[in-house]
C-alpha positions in Angstrom: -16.8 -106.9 -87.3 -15.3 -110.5 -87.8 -16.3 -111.7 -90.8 -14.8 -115.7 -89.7 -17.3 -118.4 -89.8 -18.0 -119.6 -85.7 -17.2 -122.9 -84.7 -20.8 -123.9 -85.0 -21.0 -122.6 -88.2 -17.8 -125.0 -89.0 -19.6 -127.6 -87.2 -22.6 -128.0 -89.6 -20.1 -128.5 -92.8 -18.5 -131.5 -90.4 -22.2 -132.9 -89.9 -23.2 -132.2 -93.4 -20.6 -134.5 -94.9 -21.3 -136.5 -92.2 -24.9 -136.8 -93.0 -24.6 -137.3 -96.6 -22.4 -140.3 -96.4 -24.1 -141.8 -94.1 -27.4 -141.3 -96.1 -26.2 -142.4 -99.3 -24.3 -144.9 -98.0 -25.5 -146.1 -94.8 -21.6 -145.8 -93.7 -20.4 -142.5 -92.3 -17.1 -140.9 -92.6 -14.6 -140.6 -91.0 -13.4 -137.2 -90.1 -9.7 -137.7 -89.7 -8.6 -133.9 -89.3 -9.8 -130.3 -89.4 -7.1 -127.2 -89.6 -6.3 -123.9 -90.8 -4.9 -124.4 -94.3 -1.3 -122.1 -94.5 -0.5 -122.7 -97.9 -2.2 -124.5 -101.3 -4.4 -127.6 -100.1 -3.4 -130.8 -102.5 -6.6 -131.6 -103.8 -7.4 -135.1 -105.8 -8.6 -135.8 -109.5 -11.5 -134.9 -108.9 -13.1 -131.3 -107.2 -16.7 -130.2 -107.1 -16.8 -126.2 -106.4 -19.7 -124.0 -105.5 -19.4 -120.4 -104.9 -21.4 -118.2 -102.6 -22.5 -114.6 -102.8 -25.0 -112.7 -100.3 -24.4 -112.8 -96.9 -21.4 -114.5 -97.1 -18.8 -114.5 -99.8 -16.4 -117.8 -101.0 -16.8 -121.5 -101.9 -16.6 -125.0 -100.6 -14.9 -127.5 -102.7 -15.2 -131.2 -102.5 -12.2 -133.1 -103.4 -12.3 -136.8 -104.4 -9.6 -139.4 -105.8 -11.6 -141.9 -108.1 -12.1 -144.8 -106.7 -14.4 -143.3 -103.5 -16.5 -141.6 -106.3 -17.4 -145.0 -108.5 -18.3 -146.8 -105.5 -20.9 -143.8 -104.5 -22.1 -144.4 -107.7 -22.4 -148.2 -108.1 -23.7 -147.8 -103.6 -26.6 -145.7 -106.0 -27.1 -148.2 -108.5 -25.4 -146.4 -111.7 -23.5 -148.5 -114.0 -21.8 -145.8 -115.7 -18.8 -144.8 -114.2 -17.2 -142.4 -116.8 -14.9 -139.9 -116.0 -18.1 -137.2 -116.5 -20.5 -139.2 -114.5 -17.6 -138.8 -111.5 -17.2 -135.3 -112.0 -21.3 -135.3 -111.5 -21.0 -136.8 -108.2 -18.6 -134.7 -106.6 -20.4 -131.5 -107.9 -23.5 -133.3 -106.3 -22.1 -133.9 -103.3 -20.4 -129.8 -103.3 -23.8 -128.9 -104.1 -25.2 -130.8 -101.6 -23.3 -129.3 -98.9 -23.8 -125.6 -100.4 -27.9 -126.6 -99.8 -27.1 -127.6 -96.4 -25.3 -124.6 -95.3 -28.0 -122.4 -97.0 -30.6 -123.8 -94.3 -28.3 -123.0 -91.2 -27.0 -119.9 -92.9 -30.3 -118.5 -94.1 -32.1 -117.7 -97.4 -29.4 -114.7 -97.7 -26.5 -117.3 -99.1 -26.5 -117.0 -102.6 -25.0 -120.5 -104.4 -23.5 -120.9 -107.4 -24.1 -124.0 -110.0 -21.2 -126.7 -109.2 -18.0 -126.0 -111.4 -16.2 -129.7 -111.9 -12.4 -129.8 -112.3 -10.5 -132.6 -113.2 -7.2 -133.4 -112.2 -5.4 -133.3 -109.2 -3.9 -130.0 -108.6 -3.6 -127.6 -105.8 -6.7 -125.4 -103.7 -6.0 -121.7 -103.4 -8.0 -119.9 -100.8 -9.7 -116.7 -102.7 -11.6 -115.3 -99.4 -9.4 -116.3 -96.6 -5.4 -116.2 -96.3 -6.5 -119.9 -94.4 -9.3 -121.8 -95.2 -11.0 -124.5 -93.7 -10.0 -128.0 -94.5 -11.6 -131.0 -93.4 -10.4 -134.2 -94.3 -12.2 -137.6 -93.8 -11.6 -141.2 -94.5 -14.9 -143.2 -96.3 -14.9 -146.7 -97.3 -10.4 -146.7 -96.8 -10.2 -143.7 -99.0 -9.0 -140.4 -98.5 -10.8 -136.9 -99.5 -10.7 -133.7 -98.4 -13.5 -130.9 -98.1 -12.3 -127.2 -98.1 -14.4 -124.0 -96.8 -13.0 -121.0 -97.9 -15.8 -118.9 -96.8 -16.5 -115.7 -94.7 -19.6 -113.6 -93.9 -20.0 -110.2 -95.6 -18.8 -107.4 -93.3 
């Protein structure tokens, strides 16, 4: 059985991120490329990461540099723009996404609370030997969803 996610199953992450830009901000992305990672994916400072369990197995992360996060924030009307307040947002916006794909992928996907990192460091796939990377362009700044993902065999 392949256990790879179909293209329409890609396609929903693309119009998820899509959607919640453009609903939080009233100013969608733009998605400037979407590949087969072959190696570590260079993430930003900051990465929101949900896992999932059930009928499929892996995580999305969410990678962010700063400055796209605070202006979320202040587009939302929140003054404080601390270091953990940004680490909220991007595990808000990975959760977000993980809620998203739970409605397309059915009650079956189990999701994880967010895990925040900070610091920009590199993605290792854990499920796939080349995850999905999608990489968009909001407001002039750079970040990077990643969907290492597959469904349970």
């Amino acid at each position: 059985m392949d256990t790879a996610l179909t293209e329409q199953e890609l396609k929903l992450f693309v119009d998820s991120v899509r959607h919640y830009f453009k609903t939080t901000t009233s100013q969608a992305p733009q998605i400037t490329s979407a590949y087969l990672a072959t190696g570590e994916v260079q993430g930003y400072e900051f990465t929101g990461v949900i896992s999932f369990t059930g009928s499929h197995t892996g995580q999305i992360m969410v990678s962010m540099p700063a400055k796209p996060l605070r202006e979320l924030l202040l587009l939302q009307g929140e003054r404080d723009l601390s270091d953990h307040n940004l680490l909220d947002a991007v595990g808000e916006i990975a959760n977000t996404l993980a809620g998203n794909a739970r409605k397309s992928l059915g009650a079956g996907l189990q999701i994880s609370t967010p895990m925040k990192l900070q610091g920009a460091s590199g993605i290792k796939a854990r499920v796939r030997q080349h995850p999905y990377v999608i990489t968009l362009r909001w407001n002039h700044q750079q970040s990077l969803v990643c969907i290492d993902m597959q469904r349970k065999a």
